[in-house]
VOPAGU-2260 file (C-alpha; in pm, 1 decimal, decimal comma):
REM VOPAGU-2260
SITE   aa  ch    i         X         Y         Z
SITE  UNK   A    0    6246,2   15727,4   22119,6
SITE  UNK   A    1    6436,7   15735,8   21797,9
SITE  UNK   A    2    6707,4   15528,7   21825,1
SITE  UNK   A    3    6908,6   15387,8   21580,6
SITE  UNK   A    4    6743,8   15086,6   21500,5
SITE  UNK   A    5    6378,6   15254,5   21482,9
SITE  UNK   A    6    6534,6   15507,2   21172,2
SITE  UNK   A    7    6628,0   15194,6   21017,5
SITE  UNK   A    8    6282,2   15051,7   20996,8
SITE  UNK   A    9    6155,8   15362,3   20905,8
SITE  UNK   A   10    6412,7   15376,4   20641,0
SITE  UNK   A   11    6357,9   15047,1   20528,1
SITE  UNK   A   12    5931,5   15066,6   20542,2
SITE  UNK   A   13    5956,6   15354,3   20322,2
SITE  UNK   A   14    6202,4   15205,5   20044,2
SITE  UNK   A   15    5976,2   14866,5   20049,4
SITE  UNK   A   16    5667,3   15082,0   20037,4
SITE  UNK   A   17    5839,3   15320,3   19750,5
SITE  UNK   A   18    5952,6   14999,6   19574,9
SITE  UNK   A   19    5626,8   14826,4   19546,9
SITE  UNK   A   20    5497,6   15139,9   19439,8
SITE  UNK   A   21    5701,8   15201,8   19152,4
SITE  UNK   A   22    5678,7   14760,6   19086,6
SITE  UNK   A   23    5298,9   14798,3   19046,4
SITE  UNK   A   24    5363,0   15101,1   18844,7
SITE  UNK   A   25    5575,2   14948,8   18568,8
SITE  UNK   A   26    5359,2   14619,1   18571,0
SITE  UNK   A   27    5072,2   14826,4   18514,6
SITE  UNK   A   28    5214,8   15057,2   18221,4
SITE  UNK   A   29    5197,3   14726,9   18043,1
SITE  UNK   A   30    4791,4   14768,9   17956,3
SITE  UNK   A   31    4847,4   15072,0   17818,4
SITE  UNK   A   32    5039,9   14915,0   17519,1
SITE  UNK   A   33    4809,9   14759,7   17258,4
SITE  UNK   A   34    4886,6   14419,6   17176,8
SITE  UNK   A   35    4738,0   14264,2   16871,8
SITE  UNK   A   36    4936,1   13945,3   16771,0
SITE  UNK   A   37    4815,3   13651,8   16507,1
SITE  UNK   A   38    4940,4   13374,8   16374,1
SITE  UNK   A   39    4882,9   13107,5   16098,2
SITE  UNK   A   40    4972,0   12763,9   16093,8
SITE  UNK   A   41    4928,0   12465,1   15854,8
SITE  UNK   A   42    5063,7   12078,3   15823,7
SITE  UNK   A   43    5312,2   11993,6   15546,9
SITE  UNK   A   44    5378,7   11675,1   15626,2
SITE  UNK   A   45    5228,0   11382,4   15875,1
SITE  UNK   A   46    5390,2   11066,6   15962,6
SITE  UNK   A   47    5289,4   10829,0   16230,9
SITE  UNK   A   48    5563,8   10537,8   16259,0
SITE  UNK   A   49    5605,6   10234,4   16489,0
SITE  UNK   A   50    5936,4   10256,3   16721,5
SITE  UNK   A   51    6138,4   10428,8   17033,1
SITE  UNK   A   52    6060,0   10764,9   17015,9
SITE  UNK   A   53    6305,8   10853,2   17289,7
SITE  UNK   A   54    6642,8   10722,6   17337,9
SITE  UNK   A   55    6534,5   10623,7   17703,6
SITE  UNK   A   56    6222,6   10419,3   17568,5
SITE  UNK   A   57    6197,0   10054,0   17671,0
SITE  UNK   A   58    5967,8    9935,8   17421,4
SITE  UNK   A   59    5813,9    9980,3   17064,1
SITE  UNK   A   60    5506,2   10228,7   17023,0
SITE  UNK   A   61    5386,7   10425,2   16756,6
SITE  UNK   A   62    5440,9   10788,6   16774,5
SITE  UNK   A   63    5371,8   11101,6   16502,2
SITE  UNK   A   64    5602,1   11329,5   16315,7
SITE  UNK   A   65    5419,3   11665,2   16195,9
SITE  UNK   A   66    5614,5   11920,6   16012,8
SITE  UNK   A   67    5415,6   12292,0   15962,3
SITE  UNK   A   68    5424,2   12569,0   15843,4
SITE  UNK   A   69    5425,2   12928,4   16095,0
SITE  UNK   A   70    5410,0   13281,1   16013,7
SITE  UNK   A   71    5344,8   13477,0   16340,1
SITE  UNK   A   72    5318,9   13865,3   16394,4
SITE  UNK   A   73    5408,2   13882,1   16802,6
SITE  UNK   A   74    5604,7   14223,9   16767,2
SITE  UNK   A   75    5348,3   14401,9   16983,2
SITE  UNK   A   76    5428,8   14207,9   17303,0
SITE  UNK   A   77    5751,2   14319,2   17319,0
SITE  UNK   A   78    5749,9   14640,0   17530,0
SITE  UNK   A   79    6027,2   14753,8   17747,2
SITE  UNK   A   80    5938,0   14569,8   17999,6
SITE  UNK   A   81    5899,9   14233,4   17819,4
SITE  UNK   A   82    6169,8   13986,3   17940,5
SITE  UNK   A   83    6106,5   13689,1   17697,7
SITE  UNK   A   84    5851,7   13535,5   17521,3
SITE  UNK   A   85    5784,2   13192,9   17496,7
SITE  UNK   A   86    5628,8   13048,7   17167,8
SITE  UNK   A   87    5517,8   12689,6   17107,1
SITE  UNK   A   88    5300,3   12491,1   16890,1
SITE  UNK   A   89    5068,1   12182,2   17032,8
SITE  UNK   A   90    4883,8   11926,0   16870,1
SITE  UNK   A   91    4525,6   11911,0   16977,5
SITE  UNK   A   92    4221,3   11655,2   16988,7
SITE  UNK   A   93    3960,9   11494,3   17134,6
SITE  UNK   A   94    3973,3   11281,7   17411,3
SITE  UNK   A   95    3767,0   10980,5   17491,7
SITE  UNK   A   96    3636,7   11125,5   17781,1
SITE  UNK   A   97    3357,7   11361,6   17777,1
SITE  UNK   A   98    3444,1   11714,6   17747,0
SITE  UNK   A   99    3799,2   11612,1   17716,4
SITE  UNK   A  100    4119,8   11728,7   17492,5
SITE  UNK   A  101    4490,9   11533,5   17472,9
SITE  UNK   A  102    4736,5   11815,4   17422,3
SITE  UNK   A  103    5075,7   11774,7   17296,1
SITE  UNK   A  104    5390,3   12045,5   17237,9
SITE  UNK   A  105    5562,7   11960,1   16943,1
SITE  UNK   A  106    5770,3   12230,5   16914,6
SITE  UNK   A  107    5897,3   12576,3   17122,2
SITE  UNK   A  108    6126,4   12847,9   17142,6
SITE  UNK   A  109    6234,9   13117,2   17361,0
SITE  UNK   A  110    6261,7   13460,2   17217,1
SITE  UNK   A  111    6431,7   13707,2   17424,7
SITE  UNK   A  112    6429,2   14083,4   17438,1
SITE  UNK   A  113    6804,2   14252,3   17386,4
SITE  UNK   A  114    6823,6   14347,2   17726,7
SITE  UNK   A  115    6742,5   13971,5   17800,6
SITE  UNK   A  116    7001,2   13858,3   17578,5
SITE  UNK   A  117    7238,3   13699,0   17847,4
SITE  UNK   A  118    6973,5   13461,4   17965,5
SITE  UNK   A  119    6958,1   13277,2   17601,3
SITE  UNK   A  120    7024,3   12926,8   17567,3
SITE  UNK   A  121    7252,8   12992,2   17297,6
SITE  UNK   A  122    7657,7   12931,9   17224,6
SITE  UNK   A  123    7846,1   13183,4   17191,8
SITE  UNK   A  124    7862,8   13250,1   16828,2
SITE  UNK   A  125    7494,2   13261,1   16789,2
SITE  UNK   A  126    7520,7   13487,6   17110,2
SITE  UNK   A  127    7734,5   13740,4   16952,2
SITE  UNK   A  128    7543,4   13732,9   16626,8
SITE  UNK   A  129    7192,1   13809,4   16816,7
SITE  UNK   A  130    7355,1   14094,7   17004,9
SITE  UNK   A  131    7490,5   14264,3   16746,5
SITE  UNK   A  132    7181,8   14302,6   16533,8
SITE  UNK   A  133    7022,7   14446,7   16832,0
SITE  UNK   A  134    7320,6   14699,9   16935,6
SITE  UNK   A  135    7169,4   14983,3   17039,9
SITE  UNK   A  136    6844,2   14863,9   17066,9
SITE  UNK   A  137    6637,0   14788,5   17426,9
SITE  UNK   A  138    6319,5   14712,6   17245,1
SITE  UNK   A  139    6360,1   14454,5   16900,7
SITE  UNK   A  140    6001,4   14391,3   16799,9
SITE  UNK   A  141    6093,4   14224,6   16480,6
SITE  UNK   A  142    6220,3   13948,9   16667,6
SITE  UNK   A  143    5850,6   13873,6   16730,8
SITE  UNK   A  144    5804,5   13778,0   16365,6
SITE  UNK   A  145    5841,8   13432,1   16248,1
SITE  UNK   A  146    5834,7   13296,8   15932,6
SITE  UNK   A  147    5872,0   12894,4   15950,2
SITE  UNK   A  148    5839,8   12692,6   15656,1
SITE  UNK   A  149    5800,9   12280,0   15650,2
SITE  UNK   A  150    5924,4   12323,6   16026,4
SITE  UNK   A  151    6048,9   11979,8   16130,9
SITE  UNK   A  152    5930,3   11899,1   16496,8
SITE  UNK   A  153    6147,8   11940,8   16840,4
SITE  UNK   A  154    5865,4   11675,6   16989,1
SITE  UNK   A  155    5714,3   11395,2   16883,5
SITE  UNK   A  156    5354,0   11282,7   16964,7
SITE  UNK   A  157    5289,5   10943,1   17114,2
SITE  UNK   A  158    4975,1   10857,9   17368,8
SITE  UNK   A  159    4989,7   10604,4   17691,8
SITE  UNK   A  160    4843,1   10321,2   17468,8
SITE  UNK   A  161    5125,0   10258,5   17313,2
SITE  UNK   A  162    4881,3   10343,2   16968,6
SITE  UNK   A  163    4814,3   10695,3   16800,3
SITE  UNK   A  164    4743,3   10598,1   16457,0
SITE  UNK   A  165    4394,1   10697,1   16232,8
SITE  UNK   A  166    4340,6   10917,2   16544,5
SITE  UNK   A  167    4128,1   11196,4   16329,7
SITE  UNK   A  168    4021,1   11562,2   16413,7
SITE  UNK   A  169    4366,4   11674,3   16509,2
SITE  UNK   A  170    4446,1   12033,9   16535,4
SITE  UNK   A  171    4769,6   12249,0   16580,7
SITE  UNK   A  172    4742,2   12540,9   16803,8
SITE  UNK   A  173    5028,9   12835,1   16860,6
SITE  UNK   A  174    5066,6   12960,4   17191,5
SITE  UNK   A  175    5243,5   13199,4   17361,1
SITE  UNK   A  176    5355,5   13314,9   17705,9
SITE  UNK   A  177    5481,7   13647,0   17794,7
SITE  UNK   A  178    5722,0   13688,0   18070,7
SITE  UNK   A  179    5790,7   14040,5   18151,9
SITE  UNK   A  180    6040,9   14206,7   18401,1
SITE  UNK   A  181    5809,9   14325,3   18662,7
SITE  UNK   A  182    5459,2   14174,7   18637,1
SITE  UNK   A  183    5193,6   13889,6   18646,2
SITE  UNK   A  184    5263,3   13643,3   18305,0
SITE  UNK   A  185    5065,1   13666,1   18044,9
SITE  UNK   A  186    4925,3   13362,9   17773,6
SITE  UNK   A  187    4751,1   13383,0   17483,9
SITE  UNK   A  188    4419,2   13540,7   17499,7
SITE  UNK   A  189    4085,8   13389,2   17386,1
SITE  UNK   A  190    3942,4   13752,1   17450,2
SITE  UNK   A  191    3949,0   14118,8   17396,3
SITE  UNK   A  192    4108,0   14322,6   17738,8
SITE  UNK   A  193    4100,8   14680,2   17657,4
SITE  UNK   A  194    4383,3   14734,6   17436,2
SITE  UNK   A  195    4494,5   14369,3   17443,3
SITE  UNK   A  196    4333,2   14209,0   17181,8
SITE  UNK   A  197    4243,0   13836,5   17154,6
SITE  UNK   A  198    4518,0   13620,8   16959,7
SITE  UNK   A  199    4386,0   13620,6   16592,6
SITE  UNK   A  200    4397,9   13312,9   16403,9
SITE  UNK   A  201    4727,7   13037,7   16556,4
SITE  UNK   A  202    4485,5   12795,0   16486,3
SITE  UNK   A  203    4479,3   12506,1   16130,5
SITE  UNK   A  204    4247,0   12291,9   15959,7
SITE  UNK   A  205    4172,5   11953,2   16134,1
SITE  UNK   A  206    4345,4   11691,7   15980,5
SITE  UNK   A  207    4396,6   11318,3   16046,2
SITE  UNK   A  208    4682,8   11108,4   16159,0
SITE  UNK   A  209    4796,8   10823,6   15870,7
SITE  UNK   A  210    4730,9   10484,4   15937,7
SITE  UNK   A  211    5062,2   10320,4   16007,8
SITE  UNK   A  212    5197,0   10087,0   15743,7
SITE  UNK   A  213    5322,3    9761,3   15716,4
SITE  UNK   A  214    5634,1    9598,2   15586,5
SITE  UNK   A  215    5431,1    9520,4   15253,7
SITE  UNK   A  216    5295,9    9871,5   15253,4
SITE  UNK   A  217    4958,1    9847,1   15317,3
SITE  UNK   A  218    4803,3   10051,8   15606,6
SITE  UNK   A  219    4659,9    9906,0   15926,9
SITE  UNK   A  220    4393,4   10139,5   16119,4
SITE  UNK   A  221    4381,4   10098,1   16467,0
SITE  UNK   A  222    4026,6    9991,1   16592,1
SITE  UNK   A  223    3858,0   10299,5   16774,0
């Protein structure tokens, strides 16, 4: 009746059960850490020019260059169960359709916790330099504040058309995307969830992308 191989399920059921126990434990211990992050953004500078924006493209099109300005307080999603966070900024507007938005990343980063540390995309100087000003540390929340100033993009924007120029009501949105050890991810919330608190601010002024200029340097608007 209890052979070998039936104490080895039972063995086995019970660690599986015990583990997803514990699992649904940690994940959960996660709400009962208030979160309460914001951001601020604003453009410095916005260029729309007429070339190959990618070493791979085939032909001329215009694409836009916008450098900002970031100072983000994200220290309270790193618990000690927090993995990495991912950070990046889009540029937002209206689309042509109805009810519509284009959406564009512009820049990102990954910002790890110190137990995460061997996962970064980093050499090994910067490697060594990021571990030692966390020695001793499992839980850095500090590396959750950013302070960027006339940020130059990782991404430029460009549109199927070929044409992006004079497009107007443009915004630029911070996100962010939390990636914890044991748990569902998390992105940046548009609402209060008990102690999680809806992202404050991440959000700038509309603005409008420059006409593109000609050799002569007069500016050409593209018809709408």
């Amino acid at each position: 009746m209890y052979n070998s191989l039936t104490r080895i399920q039972n063995v086995f059921g019970f660690f599986t059960t015990v583990a997803f126990v514990v699992a649904a434990l940690i994940a959960a211990s996660d709400f009962a850490v208030p979160r309460t992050p914001s951001a601020t953004i604003k453009t410095t500078n916005v260029q729309v020019v007429k070339g190959r924006p990618h070493y791979y493209s085939t032909k001329k099109e215009e694409y836009a260059i916008i450098k900002f300005s970031l100072d983000a307080d994200l220290s309270s999603l790193f618990t000690w169960n927090t993995k990495q966070l991912f950070v990046y900024v889009t540029a937002e507007w209206p689309a042509s359709a109805a009810n519509q938005t284009n959406k564009a990343v512009i820049w990102d980063s990954i910002i790890t916790s110190p137990s995460a540390d061997h996962l970064s995309n980093l050499g090994p100087a910067s490697l060594k330099k990021l571990r030692k000003s966390a020695a001793g540390k499992s839980i850095d929340p500090s590396r959750g504040k950013l302070s960027l100033k006339n940020q130059k993009p990782k991404y430029q924007i460009t549109h199927p058309t070929g044409k992006i120029a004079s497009t107007d009501d443009v915004k630029l949105h911070v996100n962010y995307n939390v990636q914890p050890w044991v748990g569902v991810l998390t992105w940046s919330q548009g609402f209060d969830l008990g102690l999680w608190k809806k992202f404050a601010g991440g959000v700038s002024k509309a603005f409008e992308l420059p006409a593109l200029k000609t050799k002569d340097g007069e500016k050409t608007k593209n018809p709408r």
